[in-house]
C-alpha positions in Angstrom: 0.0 0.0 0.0 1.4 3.8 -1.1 1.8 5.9 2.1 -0.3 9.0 2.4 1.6 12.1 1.3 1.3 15.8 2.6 0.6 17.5 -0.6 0.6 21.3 -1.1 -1.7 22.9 -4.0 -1.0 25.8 -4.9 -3.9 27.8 -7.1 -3.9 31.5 -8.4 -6.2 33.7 -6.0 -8.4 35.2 -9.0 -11.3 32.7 -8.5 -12.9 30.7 -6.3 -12.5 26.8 -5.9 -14.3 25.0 -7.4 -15.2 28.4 -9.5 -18.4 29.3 -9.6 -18.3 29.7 -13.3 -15.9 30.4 -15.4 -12.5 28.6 -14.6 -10.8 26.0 -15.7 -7.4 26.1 -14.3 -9.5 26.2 -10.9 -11.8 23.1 -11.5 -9.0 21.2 -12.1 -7.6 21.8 -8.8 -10.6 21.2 -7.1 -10.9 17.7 -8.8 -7.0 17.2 -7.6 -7.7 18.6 -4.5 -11.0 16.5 -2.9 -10.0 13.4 -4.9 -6.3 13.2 -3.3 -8.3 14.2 -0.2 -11.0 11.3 -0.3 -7.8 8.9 -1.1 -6.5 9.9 2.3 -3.3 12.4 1.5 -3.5 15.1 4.0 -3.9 18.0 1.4 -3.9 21.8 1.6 -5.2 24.0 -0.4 -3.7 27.2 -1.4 -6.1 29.5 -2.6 -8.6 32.2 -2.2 -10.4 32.6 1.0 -14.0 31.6 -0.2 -12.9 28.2 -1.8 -14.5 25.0 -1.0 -12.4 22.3 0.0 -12.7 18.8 2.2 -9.1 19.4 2.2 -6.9 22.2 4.6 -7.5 25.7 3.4 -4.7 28.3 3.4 -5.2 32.2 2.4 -3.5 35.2 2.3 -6.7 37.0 0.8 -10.1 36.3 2.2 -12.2 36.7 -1.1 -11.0 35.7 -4.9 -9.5 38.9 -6.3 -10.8 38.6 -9.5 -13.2 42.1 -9.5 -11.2 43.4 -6.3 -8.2 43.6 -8.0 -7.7 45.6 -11.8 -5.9 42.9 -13.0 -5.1 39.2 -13.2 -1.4 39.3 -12.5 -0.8 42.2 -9.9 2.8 41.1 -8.9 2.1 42.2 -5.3 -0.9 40.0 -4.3 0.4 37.0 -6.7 4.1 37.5 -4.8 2.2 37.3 -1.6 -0.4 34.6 -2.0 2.5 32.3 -3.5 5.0 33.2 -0.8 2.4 31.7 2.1 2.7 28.3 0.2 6.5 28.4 -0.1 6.9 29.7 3.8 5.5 26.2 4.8 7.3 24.6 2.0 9.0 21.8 5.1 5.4 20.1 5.9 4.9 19.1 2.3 6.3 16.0 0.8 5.1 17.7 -2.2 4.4 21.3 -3.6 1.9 21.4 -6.9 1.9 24.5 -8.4 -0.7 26.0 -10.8 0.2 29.6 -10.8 2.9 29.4 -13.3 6.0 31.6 -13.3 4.8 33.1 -9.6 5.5 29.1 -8.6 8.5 28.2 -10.6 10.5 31.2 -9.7 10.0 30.1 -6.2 10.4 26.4 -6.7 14.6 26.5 -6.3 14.4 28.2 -2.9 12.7 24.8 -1.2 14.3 21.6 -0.6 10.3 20.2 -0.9 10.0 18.7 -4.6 7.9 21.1 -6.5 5.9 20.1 -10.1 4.4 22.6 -11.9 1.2 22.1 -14.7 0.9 25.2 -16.8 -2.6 25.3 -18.1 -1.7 28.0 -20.9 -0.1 28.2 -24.1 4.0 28.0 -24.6 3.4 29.5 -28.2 3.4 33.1 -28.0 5.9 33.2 -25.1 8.8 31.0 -27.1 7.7 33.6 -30.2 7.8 36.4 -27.9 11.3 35.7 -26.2 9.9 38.2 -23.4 10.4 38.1 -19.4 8.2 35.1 -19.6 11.1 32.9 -21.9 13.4 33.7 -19.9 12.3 33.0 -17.1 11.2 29.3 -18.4 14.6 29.5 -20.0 16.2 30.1 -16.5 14.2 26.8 -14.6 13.9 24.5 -17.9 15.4 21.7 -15.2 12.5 21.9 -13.0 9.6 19.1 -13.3 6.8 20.2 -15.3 3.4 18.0 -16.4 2.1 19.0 -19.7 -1.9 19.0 -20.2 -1.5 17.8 -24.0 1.3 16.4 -25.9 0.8 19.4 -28.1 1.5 21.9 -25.4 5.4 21.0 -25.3 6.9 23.6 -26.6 9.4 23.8 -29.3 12.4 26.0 -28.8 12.9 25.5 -25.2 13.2 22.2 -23.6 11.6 21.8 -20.2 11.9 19.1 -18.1 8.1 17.5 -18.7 7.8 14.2 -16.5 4.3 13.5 -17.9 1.5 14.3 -20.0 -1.6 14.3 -18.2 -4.7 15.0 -19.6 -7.6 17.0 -17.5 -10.1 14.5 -16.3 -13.4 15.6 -15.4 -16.5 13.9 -12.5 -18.2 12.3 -15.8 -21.2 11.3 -13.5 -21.9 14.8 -12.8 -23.2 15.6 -16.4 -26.3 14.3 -17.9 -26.3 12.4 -21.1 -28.8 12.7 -23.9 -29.6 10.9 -26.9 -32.3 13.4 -28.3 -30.8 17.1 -28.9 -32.8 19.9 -29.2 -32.8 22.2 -32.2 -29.2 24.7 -31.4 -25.7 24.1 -31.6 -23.4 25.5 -28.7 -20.5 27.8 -28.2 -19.1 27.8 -24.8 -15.9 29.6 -23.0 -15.1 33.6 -23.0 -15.3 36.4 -24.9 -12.1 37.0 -26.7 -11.4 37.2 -30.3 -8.4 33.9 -30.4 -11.6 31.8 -29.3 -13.4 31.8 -32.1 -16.8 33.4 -31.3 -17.2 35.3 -34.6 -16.5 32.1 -36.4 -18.8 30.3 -34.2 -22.1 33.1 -35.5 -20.5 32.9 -38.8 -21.4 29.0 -38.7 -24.6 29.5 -37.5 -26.0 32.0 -40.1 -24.5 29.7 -43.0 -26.5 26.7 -41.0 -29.3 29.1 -40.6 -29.8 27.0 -36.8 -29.9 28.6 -33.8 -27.1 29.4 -31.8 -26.5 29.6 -28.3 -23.7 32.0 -26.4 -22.6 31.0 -23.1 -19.4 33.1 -22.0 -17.8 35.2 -19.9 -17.1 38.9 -20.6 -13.5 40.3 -18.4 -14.8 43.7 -18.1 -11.5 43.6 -16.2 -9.7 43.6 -19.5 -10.8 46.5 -21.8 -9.5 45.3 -25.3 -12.4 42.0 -24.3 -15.1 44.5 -23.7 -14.5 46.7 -26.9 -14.3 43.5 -28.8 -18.2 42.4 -27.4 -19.1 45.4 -28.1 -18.1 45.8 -31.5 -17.8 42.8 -33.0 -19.9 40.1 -31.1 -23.1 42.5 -29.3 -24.0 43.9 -32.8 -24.9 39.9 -34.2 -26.7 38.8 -31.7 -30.4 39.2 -32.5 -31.8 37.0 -29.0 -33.4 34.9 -32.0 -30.8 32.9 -34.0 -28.2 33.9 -32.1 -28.7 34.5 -28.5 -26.2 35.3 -25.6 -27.1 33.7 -22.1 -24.0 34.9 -20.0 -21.8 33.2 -18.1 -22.8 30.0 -16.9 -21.2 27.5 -13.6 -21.8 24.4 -12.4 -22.5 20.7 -13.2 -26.7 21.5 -14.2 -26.7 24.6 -16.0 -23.5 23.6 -18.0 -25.3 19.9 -18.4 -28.4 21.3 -19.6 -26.9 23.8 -22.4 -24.6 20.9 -23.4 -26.7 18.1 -23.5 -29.4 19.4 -25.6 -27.4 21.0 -28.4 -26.7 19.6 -31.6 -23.1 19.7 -31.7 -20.7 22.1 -29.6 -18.5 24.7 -32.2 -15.1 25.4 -30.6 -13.5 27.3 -34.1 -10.6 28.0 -31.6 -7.6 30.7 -33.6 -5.5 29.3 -30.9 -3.3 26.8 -29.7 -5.5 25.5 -26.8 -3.3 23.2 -24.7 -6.3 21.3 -23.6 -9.6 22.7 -24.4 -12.4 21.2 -21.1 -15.6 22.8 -23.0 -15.4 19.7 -26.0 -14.6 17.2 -22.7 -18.1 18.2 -21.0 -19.7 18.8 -24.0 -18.8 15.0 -25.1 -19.8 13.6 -21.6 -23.2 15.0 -22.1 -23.0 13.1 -25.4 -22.4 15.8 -27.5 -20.3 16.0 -30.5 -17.8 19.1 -30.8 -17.2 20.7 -34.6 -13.8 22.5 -34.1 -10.6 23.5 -35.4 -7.5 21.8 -36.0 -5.7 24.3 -33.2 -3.5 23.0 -30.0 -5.1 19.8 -28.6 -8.2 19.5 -30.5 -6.5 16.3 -32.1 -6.1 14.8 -29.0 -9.1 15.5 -27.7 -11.6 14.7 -30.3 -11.6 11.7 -32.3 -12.5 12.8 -35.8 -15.0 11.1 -37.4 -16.0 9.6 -34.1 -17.3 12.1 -31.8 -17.0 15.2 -33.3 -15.0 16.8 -36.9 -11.7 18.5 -36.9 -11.8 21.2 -39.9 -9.7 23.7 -41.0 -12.4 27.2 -41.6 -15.7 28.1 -41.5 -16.8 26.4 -44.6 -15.2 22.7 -43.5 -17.2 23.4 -40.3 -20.6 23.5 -42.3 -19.6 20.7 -44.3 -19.4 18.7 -41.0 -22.4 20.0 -39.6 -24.2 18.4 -42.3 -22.8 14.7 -41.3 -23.0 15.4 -37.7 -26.2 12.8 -37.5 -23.5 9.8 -37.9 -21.9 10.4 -35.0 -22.8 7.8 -32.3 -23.3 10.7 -28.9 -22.6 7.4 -26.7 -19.2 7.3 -28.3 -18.7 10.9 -27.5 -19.7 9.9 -23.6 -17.3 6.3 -23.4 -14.0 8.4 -24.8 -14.5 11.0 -21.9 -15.0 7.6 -19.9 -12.0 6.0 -20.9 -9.3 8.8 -21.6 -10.6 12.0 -19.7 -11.7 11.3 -16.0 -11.0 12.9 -13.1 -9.8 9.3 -11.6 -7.5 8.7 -14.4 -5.8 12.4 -13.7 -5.4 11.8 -10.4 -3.9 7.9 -10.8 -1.5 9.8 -13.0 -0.7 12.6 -10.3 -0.3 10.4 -7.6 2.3 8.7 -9.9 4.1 11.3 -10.6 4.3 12.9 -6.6 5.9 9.4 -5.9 8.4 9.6 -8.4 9.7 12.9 -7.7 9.6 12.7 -3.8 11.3 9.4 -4.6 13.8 10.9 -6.9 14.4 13.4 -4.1 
């Protein structure tokens, strides 16, 4: 039998865990978090004050900062938040960060093993050869876990001990056999996600479209793009906005109704958990070939990787082949919150071994 571990996550304090909404690096953590928890590691919890957690809660700041704070990365709070997990560094066997380079510069300073999963995109920082390179440049050496195969970078060579995929509670979503009449866009308002493509696809299709994202009205170039671009095409007909939506019923009942899920990502997406829920409610996805998407759809089989807009409507138009209980069984079998953690836990023993 594996002993029980004392195991230090360590989450950015912008949102709430679980988040209430929108948050994906977040719900990951909470997964991690209670599952280790219920296996019987003594686990603690670095994050914002109004988390929820079976497991040991530690905070610097009693409310998420996201709307407190102007933005996302204000060094002082981030320095400050991280430097409470780092302090107490000697009762972990193990330090997991999430807060990127706020963690990794701090990793070297602890004799506690630290492993960091970055759950954003390498591209634009090895093309950018900013702060952000240099700093990754600087701790290459130290262990990281990469979220898709495609999220290695090229150009830099960090020291990745494993690809893990995000897993997800697939019980917690409803499955559905019998769609409704609207296809699905999920995620936030920015243009690299692919929203305008999304109501592009829709008016081609002439099908209904439903909008369910976040606007940062923290983050001013997002705002003027809603404004601009996405606010003047939505006509609460075809195409309808219905906000920001959180938790396991409101995102199960958008999801499992809907034809298909659009995700015409311009990004590299290292993971991408919209098409993952989306498929566990038994919903094919329609997206790009961008980042992941390969590795998380299988084409032909629960959803269609395309290249535009007009590949996209092509798809659309075979999107009655796809078996939806094929779309459920790969989130099953490839994507579950068990799986991630099997593969945490493996990786925690390795390094602390190592050590």
């Amino acid at each position: 039998m594996k002993r029980k571990l004392k195991i230090a996550q360590l989450v950015p304090p912008w949102i709430e865990v679980p988040p209430k909404k929108y948050g994906g690096t977040e719900l990951i953590a909470s997964y991690l978090t209670e599952g280790l928890t219920e296996r019987g590691h003594s686990v603690t919890l670095f994050a914002s004050g109004d988390s929820k957690t079976r497991a040991k809660l530690s905070f610097c700041f009693p409310k998420a900062l996201y709307g407190i704070k102007s933005s996302w990365s204000d060094d002082m709070s981030s320095i400050f938040h991280c430097s409470r997990c780092f302090k107490e560094a000697s009762k972990f066997d193990i330090i997991h960060n999430h807060f990127n380079y706020y963690g990794i510069a701090f990793a070297n300073t602890v004799n506690t093993p630290v492993v960091t999963t970055y759950h954003g995109d390498f591209t634009e920082i090895i093309k950018d050869k900013g702060a952000k390179y240099q700093m990754l440049k600087e701790f290459k050496d130290s262990p990281f876990v990469s979220i898709s195969n495609f999220q290695r970078p090229k150009g830099i060579n960090l020291n990745f001990v494993k690809t893990i995929y995000n897993g997800i509670d697939v019980d917690s979503f409803d499955f559905s056999n019998t769609p409704k009449d609207y296809i699905a866009w999920i995620g936030r308002i920015t243009p690299k996600k692919g929203i305008l493509d999304a109501i592009e696809i829709a008016k081609r299709l002439n099908v209904k479209l439903k909008i369910a994202a976040k606007i940062d009205k923290n983050y001013l170039p997002d705002v003027e793009f809603y404004e601009n671009k996405v606010k003047p095409l939505i006509d609460g007909n075809q195409i309808s906005y219905i906000g920001e939506i959180g938790g396991y019923k409101a995102k199960s009942d958008l999801l499992k109704n809907a034809i298909a899920l659009l995700n015409p990502i311009e990004w590299h997406e290292p993971f991408g958990l919209n098409m993952v829920e989306a498929m566990a409610c038994g919903t094919p996805v329609i997206a790009y070939k961008m980042g992941s998407v390969p590795e998380v759809i299988k084409d032909g089989k629960t959803g269609f990787i395309v290249k535009d807009i007009k590949g996209a409507v092509s798809a659309f138009g075979r999107i009655n082949k796809i078996n939806r209980a094929d779309c459920c069984d790969l989130v099953k079998n490839k994507f579950s919150k068990n799986m991630m953690i099997d593969n945490y836990e493996e990786v925690y023993f390795k390094l602390i071994n190592k050590k």
